[in-house]
DSSP file (Angstrom, degrees, kcal/mol; ACC not computed):
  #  RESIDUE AA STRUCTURE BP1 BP2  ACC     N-H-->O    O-->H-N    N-H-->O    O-->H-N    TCO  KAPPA ALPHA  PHI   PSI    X-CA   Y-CA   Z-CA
    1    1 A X     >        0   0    0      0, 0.0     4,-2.7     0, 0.0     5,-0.2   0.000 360.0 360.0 360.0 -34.1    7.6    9.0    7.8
    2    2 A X  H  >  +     0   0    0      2,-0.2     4,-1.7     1,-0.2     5,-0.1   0.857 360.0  46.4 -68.0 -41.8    5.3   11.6    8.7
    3    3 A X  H  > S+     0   0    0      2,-0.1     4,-1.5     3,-0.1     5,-0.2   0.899 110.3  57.7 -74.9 -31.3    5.1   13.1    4.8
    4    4 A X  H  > S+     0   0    0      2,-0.2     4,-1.6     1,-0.2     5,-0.3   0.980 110.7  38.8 -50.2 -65.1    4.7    9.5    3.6
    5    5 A X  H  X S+     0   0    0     -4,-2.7     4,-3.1     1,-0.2     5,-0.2   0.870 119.7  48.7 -47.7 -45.6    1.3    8.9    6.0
    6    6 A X  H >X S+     0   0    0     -4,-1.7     3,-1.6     1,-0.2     4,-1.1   0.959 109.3  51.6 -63.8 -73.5    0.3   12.3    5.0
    7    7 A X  H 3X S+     0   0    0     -4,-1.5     4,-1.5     1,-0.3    -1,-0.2   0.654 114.6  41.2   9.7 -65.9    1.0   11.5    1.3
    8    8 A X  H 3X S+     0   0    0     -4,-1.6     4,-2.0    -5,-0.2    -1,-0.3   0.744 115.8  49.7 -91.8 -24.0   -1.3    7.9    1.3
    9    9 A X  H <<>S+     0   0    0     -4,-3.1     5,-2.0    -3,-1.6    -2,-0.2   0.560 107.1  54.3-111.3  20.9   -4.2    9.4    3.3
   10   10 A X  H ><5S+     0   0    0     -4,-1.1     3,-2.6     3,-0.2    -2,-0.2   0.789 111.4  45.7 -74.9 -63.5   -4.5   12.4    1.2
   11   11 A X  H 3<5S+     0   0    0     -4,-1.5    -2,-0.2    -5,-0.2    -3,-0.1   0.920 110.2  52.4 -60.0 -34.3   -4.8   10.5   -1.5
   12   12 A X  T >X>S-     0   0    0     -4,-2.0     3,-1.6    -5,-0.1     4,-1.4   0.226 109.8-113.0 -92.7  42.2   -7.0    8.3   -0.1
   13   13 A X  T <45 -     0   0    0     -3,-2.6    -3,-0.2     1,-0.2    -4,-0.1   0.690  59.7 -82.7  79.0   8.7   -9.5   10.8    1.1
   14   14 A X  T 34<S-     0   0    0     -5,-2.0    -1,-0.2     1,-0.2    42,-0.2   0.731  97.2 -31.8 -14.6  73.0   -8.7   10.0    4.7
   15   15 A X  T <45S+     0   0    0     -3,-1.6    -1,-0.2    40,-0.2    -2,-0.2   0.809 100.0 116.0  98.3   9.7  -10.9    6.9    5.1
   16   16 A X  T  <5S+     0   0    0     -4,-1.4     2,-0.3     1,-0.1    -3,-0.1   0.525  89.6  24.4 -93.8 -13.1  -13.8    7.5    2.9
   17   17 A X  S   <S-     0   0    0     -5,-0.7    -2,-0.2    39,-0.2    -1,-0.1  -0.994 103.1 -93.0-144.8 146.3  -12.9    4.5    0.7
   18   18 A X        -     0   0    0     -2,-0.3     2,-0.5    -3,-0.1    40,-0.2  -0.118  44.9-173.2 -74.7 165.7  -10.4    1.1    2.3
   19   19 A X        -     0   0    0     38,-1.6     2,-0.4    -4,-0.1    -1,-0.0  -0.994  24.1-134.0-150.3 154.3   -7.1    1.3    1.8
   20   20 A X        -     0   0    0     -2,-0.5     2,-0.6    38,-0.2    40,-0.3  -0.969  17.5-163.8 -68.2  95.6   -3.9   -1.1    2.3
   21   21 A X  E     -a   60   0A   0     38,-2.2    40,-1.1    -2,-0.4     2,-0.9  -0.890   4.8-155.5-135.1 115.8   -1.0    0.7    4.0
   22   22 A X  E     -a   61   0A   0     -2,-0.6     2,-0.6    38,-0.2    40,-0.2  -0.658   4.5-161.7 -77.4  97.7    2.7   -1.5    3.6
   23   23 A X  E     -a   62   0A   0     38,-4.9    40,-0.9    -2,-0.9     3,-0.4  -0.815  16.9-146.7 -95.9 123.5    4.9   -0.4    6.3
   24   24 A X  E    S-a   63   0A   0     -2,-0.6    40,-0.2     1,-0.3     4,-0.2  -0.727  74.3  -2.6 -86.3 137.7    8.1   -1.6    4.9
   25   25 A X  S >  S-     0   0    0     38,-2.1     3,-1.2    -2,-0.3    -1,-0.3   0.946  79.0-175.0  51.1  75.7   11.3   -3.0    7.4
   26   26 A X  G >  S+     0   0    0     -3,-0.4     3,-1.4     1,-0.2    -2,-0.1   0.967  78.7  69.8 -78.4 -57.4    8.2   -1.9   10.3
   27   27 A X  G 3  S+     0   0    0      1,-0.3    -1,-0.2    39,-0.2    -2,-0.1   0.435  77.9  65.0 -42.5  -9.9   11.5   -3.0   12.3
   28   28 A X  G <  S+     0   0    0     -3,-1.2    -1,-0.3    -4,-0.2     2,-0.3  -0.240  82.9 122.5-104.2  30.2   13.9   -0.1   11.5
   29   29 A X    <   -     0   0    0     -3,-1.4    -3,-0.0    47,-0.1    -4,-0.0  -0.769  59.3-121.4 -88.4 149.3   11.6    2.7   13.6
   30   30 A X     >  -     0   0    0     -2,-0.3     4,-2.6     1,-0.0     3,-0.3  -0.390  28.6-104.3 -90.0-165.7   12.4    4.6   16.1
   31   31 A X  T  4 S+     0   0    0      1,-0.2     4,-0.5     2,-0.2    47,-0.2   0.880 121.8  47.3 -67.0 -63.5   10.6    4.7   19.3
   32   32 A X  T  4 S+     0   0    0      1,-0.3     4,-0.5     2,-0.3    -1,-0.2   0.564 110.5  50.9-112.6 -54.5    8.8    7.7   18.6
   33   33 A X  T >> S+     0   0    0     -3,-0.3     3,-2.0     2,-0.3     4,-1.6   0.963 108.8  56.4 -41.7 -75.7    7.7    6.5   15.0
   34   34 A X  H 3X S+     0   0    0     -4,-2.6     4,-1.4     1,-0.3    -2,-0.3   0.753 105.0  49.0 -30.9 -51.1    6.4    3.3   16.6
   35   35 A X  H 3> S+     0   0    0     -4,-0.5     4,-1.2     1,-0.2    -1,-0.3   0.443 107.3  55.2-103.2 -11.1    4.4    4.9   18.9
   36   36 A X  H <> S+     0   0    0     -3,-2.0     4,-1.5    -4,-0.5    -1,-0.2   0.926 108.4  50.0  40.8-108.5    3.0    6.9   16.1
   37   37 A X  H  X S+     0   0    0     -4,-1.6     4,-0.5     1,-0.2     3,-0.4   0.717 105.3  50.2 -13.1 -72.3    2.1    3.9   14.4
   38   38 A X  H >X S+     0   0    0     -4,-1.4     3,-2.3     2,-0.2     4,-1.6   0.970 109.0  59.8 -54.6 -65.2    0.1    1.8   17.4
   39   39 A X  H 3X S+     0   0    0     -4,-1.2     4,-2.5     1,-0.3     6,-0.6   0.829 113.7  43.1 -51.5 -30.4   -2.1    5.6   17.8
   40   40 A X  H 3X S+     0   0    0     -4,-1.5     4,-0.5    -3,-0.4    -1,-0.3   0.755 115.6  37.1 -76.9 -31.0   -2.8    4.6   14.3
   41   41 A X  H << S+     0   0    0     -3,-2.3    -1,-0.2    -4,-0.5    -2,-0.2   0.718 128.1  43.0 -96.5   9.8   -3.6    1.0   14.1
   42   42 A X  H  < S+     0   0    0     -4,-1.6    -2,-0.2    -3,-0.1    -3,-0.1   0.894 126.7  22.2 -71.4 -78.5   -5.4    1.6   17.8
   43   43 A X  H  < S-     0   0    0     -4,-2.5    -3,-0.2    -5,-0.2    -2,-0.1   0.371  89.4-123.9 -58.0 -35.1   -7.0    4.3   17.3
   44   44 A X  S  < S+     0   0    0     -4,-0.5    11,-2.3    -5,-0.1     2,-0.3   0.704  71.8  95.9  50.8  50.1   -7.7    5.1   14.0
   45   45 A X  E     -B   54   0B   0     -6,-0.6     2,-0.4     9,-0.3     9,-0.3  -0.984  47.9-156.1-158.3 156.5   -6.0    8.8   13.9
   46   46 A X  E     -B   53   0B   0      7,-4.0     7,-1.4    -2,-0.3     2,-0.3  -0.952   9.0-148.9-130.8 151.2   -3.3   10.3   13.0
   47   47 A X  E     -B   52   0B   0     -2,-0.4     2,-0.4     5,-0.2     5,-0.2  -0.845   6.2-170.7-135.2 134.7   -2.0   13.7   14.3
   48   48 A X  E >  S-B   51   0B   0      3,-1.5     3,-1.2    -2,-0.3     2,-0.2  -0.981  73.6 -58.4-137.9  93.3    0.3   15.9   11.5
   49   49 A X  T 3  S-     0   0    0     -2,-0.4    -1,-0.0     1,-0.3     0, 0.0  -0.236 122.8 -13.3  58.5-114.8    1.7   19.0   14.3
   50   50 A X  T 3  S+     0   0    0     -2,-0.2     2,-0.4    -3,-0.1    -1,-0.3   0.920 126.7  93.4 -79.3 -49.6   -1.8   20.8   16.0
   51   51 A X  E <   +B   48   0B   0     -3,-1.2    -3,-1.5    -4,-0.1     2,-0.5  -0.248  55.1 173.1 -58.9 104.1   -3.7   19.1   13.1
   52   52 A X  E     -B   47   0B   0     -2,-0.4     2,-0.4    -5,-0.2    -5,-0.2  -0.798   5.2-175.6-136.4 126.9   -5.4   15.4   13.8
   53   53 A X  E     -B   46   0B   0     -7,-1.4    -7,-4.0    -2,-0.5     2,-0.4  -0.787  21.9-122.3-118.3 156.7   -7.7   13.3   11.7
   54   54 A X  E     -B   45   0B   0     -2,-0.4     2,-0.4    -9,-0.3    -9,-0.3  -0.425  24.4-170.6 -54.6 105.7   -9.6   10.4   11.7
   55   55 A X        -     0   0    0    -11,-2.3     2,-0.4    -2,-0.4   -40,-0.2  -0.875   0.8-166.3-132.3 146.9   -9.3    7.4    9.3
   56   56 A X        +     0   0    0     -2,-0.4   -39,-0.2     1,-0.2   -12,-0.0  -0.780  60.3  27.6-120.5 168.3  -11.2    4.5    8.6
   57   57 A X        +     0   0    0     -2,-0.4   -38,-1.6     1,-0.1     2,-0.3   0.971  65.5 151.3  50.9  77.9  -10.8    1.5    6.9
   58   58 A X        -     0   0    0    -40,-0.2     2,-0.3    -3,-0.2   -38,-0.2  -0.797  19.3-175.0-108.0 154.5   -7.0    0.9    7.0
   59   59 A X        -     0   0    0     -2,-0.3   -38,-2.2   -41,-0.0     2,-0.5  -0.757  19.5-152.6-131.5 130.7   -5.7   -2.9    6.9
   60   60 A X  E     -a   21   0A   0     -2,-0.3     2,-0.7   -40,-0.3   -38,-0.2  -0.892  22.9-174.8 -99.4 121.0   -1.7   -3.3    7.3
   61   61 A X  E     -a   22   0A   0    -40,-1.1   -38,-4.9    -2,-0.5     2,-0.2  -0.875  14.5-175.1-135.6 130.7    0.5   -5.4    6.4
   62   62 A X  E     -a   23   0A   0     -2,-0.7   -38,-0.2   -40,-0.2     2,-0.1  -0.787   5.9-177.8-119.1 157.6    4.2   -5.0    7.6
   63   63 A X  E     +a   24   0A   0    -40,-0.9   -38,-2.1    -2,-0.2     2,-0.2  -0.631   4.4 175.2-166.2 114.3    7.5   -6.7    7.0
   64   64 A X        -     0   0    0      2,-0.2     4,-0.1   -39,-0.2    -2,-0.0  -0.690  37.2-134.3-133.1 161.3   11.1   -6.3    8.4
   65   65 A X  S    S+     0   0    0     -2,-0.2     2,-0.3     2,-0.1    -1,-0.1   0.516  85.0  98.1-105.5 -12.6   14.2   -8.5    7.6
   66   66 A X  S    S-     0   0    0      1,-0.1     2,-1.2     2,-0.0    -2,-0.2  -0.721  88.4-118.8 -84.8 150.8   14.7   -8.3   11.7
   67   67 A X     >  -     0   0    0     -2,-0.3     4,-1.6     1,-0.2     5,-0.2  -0.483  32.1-169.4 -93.7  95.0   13.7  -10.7   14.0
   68   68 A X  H  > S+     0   0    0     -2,-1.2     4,-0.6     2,-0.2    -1,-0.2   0.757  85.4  60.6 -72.3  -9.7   11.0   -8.1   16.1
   69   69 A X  H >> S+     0   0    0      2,-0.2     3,-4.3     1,-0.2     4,-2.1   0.993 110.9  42.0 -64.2 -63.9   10.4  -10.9   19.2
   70   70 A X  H 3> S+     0   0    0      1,-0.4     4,-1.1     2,-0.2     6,-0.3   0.798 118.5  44.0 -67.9 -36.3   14.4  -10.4   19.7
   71   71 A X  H 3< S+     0   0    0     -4,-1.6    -1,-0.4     2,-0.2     5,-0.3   0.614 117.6  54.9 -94.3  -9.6   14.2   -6.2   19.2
   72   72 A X  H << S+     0   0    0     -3,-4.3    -2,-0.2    -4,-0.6    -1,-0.2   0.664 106.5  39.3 -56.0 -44.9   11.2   -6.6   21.4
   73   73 A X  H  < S+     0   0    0     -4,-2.1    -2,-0.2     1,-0.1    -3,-0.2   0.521 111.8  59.3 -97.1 -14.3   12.5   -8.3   24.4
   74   74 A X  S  < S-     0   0    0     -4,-1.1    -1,-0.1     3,-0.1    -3,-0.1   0.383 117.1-117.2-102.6  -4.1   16.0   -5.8   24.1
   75   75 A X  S    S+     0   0    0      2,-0.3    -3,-0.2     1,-0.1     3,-0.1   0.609  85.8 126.0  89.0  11.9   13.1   -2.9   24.5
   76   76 A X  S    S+     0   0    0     -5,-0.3     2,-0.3    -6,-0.3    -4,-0.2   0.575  72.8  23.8 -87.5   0.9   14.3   -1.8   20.9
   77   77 A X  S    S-     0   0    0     -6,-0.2    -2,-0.3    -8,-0.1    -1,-0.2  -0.926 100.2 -83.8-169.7 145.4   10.4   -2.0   19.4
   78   78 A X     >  -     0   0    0     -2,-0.3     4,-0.7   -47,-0.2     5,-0.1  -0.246  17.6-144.2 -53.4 121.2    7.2   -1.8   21.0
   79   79 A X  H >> S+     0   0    0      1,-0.2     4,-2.4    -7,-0.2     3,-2.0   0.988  99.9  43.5 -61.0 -67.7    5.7   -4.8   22.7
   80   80 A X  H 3> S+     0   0    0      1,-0.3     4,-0.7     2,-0.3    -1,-0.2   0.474 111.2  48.1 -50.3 -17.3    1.9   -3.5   21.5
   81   81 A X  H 3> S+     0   0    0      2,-0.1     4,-1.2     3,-0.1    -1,-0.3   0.561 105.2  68.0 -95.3 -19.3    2.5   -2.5   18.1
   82   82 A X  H <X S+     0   0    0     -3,-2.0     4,-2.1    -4,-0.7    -2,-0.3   0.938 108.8  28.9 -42.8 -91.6    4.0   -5.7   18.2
   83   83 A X  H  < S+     0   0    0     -4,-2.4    -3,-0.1     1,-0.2    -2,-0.1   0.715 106.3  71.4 -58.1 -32.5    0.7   -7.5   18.6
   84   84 A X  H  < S+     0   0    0     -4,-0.7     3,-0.3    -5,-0.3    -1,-0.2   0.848 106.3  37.0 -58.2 -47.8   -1.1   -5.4   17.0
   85   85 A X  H >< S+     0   0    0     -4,-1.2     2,-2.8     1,-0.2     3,-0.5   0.833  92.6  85.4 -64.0 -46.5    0.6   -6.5   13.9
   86   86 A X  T 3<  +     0   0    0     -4,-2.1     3,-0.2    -5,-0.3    -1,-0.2  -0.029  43.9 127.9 -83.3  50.3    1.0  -10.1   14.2
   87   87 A X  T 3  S+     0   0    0     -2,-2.8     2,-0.3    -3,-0.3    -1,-0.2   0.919  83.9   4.9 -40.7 -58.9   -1.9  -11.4   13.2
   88   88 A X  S <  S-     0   0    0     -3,-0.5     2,-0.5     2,-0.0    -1,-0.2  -0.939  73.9-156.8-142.3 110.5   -0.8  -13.6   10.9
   89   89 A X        -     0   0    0     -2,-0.3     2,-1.2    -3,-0.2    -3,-0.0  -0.458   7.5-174.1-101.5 150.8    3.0  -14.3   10.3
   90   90 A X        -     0   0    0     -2,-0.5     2,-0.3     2,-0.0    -1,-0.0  -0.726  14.1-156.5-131.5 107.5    4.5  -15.6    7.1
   91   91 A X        -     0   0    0     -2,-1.2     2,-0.4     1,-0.0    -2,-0.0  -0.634   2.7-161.1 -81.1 151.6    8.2  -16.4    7.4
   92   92 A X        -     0   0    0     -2,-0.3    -2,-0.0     2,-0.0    -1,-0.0  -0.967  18.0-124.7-134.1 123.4   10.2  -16.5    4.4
   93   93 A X              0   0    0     -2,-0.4     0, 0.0     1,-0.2     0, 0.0  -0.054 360.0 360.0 -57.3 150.6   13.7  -18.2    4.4
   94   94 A X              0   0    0      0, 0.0    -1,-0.2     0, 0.0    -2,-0.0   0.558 360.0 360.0 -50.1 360.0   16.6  -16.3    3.4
């Protein structure tokens, strides 16, 4: 996950211009990842080993085929990254 991020905010300049970033099945992360994530949609930086920069103008849009309340409440995904995301949910039946 960590060469993906690197990957999309190289190419976009990190934050000089807006960007989109699709976190796909946000529900299959590990803990570690998650927390990751939240520094990013919090914070607005992201840390690659010693190295850590600053990015602006991110908007996210996530989507997982698991039910994140249920992987929430079993301590299996982050209550705050959690919230952070779920602005606006759009279910789609199977």
């Amino acid at each position: 996950m960590n060469d993906q991020f690197l990957r999309i905010f190289k190419e976009n300049n990190f934050g000089t211009t807006p960007a989109t970033v699709y976190l796909k099945e946000i529900g299959k992360l590990g803990q570690r990842s998650q927390s990751r994530v939240l520094d990013l949609v919090e914070d607005g930086f992201f840390q690659n080993g010693a190295e850590k920069k600053t990015i602006k103008n991110l908007r996210f849009i996530s989507s997982s085929s698991e039910d994140l309340k249920d992987k929430m409440a079993q301590g299996k995904f982050s209550e705050d990254l959690y919230h952070r995301l779920n602005i606006l949910t759009i279910h789609i039946p199977p």
